[in-house]
C-alpha positions, 0 to 999 in steps of 0.5 A: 882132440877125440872124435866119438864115431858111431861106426866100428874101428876095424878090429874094435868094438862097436860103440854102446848104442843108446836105447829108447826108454819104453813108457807106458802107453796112454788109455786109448778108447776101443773101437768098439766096447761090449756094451754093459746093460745101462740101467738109469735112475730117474730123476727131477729136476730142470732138465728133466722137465725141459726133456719131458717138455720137448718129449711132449712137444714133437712127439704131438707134432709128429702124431697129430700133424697128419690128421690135420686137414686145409682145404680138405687134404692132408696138411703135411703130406709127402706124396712120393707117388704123384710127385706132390708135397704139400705143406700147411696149404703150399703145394711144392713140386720136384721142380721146388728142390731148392726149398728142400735144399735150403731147408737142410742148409738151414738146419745143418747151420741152425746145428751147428749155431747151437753146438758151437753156443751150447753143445749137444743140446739137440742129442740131450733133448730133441733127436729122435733117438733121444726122445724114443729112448725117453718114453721106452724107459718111462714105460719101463719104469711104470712096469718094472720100477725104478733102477733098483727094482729093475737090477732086481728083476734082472738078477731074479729068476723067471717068475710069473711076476717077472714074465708078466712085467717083462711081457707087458713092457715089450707088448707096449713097446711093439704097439707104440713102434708100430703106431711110430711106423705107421704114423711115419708112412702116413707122412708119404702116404694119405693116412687116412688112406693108410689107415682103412688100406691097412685095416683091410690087409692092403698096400703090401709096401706100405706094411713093409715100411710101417713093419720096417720103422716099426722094428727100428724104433723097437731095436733102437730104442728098446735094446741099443739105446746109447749104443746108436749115439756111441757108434752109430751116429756120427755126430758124436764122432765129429761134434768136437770140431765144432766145440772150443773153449767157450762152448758151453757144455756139461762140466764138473768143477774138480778145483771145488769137488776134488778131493770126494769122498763121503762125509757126515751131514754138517761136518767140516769137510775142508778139516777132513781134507775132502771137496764138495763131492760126497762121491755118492754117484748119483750123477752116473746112476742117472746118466742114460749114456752111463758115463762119470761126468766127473772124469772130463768131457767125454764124446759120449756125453750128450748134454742132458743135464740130468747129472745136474739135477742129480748134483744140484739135489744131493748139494741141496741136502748136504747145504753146500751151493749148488752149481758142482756139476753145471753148465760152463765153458773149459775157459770159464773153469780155467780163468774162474769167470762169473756166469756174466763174464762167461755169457758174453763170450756166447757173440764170438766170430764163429756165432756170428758168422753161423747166425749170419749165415743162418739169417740170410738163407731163412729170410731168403727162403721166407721171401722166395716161397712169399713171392712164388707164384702159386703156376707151374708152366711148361711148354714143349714144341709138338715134335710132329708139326714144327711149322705149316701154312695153313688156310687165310695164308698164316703161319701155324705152330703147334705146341704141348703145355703143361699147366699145373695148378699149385693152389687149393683152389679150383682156378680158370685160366686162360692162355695168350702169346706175344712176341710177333705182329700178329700172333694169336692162340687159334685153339681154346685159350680157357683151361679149368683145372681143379685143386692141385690138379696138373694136365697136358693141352694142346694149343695152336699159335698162328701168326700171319705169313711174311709178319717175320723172315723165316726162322726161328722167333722167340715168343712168350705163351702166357698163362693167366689165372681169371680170379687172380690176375697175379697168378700169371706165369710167362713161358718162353718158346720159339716160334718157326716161319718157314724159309 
């Protein structure tokens, strides 16, 4: 028997090698592409009116809520400077945090319960990108015309017309950024405030930053638009490691639409070889990301439906059922389920346990901030004076205590301590302060000497509210006899 070998015989010829068969590489998605100049094309429809009702709805939020007044102040006020934030009537200090941290925790579950249930829905109709892009093209389109006029006028020479439309858009766009960057300052800053300080030319950080947010709105979403949610952001990047097959996202049923192509009103398509899509491309000419949604799911697509709209119209006019782009799973497509069968996949592990986890850490955040004691206390020996003996033979510590003030309300407070047979406050013990105010006092605890060995003795300073005994906070501390 012969044996094939690989290596040359002395004075032989090396055996064929076998060669690797070159294969054509697959499409891969650039880094980065020049960007084409997107042009979309209005529409009606459901989705469109879910996206102008969620426009209309943080867009009053967000203009409206720092004009409002409780108790005389701002009602939603960041007040960097004096470390304040007072939110509808709550007053929260730094000391709060873990408020704030269990309010991202709370938003980053509550985005990924919705995308895990229905994808992008917070990019198709709630991110600020989203909803500022929105309103820049409705003013577009009220100077310029829908997406027809609008590649006219590009391709057009500068008229007089033309400089005007053009002008009037980006004037209406600059004042609306500025009113967003000044709207977006009044959130840190008492707008009331801001307002007379910018009208008077004061505040040099405040303009800066009204300026700053300002041209952000204007260059995101006058010029980058959907560049910001391409590259720019990165959830678009890692929004499929939250996505499975039962994900509802926007689909196109090939099986259904396959093979397109154009065909008169009432012919039988099916005798002519073709699908339900007429490949009037509507569906891209309204897509504000400029994708064809009939190529896949892409990570661009940000779920707004407006293809729907768009499909479900042009479906309405050629009498076949509505439904050829829709909202479905990859599982649904794949196994033909009824819209029942594939709403019951919604309650799977990973929902449940995002919605378990989202419930727990709201109730938990309502019920601590429901329970919270409306007094911050903070109590610090007197570096001076640990301990001394004083007249009537008692032993006297010194201390600094800062009482903050957390209500609205003007309040009356008065101090006591515990802890040793004995112990009493020897300076004043009543403290007024008014709404939201916090001060620094100096108070005396005096306790009998040879009441304790020497050392040091924890006792407790409490502070009470006189109109409301519930406002009481204990503060721990330690009380020296000499030795």
């Amino acid at each position: 028997m012969s044996h094939e070998n690989s290596s040359p015989q002395p004075g032989g010829t090396p055996p064929p090698r076998k060669t690797i068969p070159i294969q054509a590489a697959p499409h891969a998605v650039p880094f980065y592409e020049p960007r084409t100049k997107i042009q979309p094309r209005s529409i009606q429809g459901l989705f469109s009116r879910w996206r102008w009702a969620l426009v209309w709805a943080t867009q009053l939020f967000f203009y409206v809520v720092p004009w409002l007044q409780i108790h005389g102040r701002q009602a939603l006020l960041f007040d960097l400077e004096q470390r304040r934030f007072y939110v509808f009537g709550w007053l929260l200090y730094p000391q709060d945090f873990i408020y704030l941290t269990a309010l991202l925790i709370v938003s980053a579950l509550a985005l990924f319960l919705f995308t895990t249930v229905a994808g992008r829905l917070w990019c198709g109709f709630s991110c600020p990108q989203t909803v500022y892009t929105e309103i820049f093209m409705w003013i577009e389109r009220r100077l310029e015309g829908d997406r027809s006029a609008r590649l006219r006028l590009d391709g057009s020479g500068w008229t007089l017309e033309k400089t005007a439309r053009r002008g009037g858009k980006h004037l209406l766009w600059l004042l609306l950024s500025l009113w967003t960057g000044f709207t977006f300052v009044g959130y840190f800053v008492p707008i009331r405030d801001l307002a007379v300080q910018v009208m008077a030319l004061q505040g040099a950080w405040q303009i800066f930053w009204i300026a700053f947010y300002a041209l952000a709105t204007y260059g995101n979403a006058g010029f980058l638009r959907e560049q910001v949610c391409k590259y720019m952001c990165p959830y678009a990047r890692f929004q499929s490691a939250m996505f499975d097959k039962d994900t509802l996202v926007v689909t196109y049923d090939a099986a259904r639409g396959e093979g397109r192509g154009p065909r008169a009103k009432g012919a039988d398509a099916r005798a002519q070889g073709l699908g339900d899509c007429i490949d009037c491309k509507l569906c891209v000419q309204v897509c504000p990301v400029g994708i064809d949604i009939r190529d896949g799911l892409q990570y661009e697509c940000i779920g707004c439906g407006l293809c729907i709209d768009a499909c479900n119209g042009v479906m309405d006019k050629m009498h076949y059922a509505r439904g050829l782009v829709r909202l479905s799973t990859q599982s649904a497509l794949a196994q033909g389920w009824s819209r029942a069968q594939m709403l019951r996949r919604v309650f799977r592990p990973r929902v449940l346990l995002y919605g378990a986890g989202l419930l727990a850490i709201t109730v938990a955040m309502v019920t601590s901030l429901s329970v919270r004691v409306p007094l911050k206390v903070d109590v610090v020996r007197d570096r001076g004076t640990l301990s001394r003996i004083v007249a009537g033979g008692m032993v006297e510590n010194i201390y600094r205590v800062q009482i903050g003030n957390a209500t609205e309300v003007p309040q009356h407070y008065v101090l006591s301590a515990s802890g040793l047979d004995g112990l009493r406050v020897a300076s004043d013990t009543a403290v007024a302060l008014g709404a939201a105010e916090d001060r620094w006092v100096v108070i005396r605890l005096q306790a009998p000497y040879g009441a304790a060995a020497g050392g040091s003795h924890p006792v407790v300073i409490e502070v009470r509210a006189q109109a409301d005994p519930a406002i009481q906070v204990a503060a721990p501390t330690t009380f020296l006899v000499p030795r």
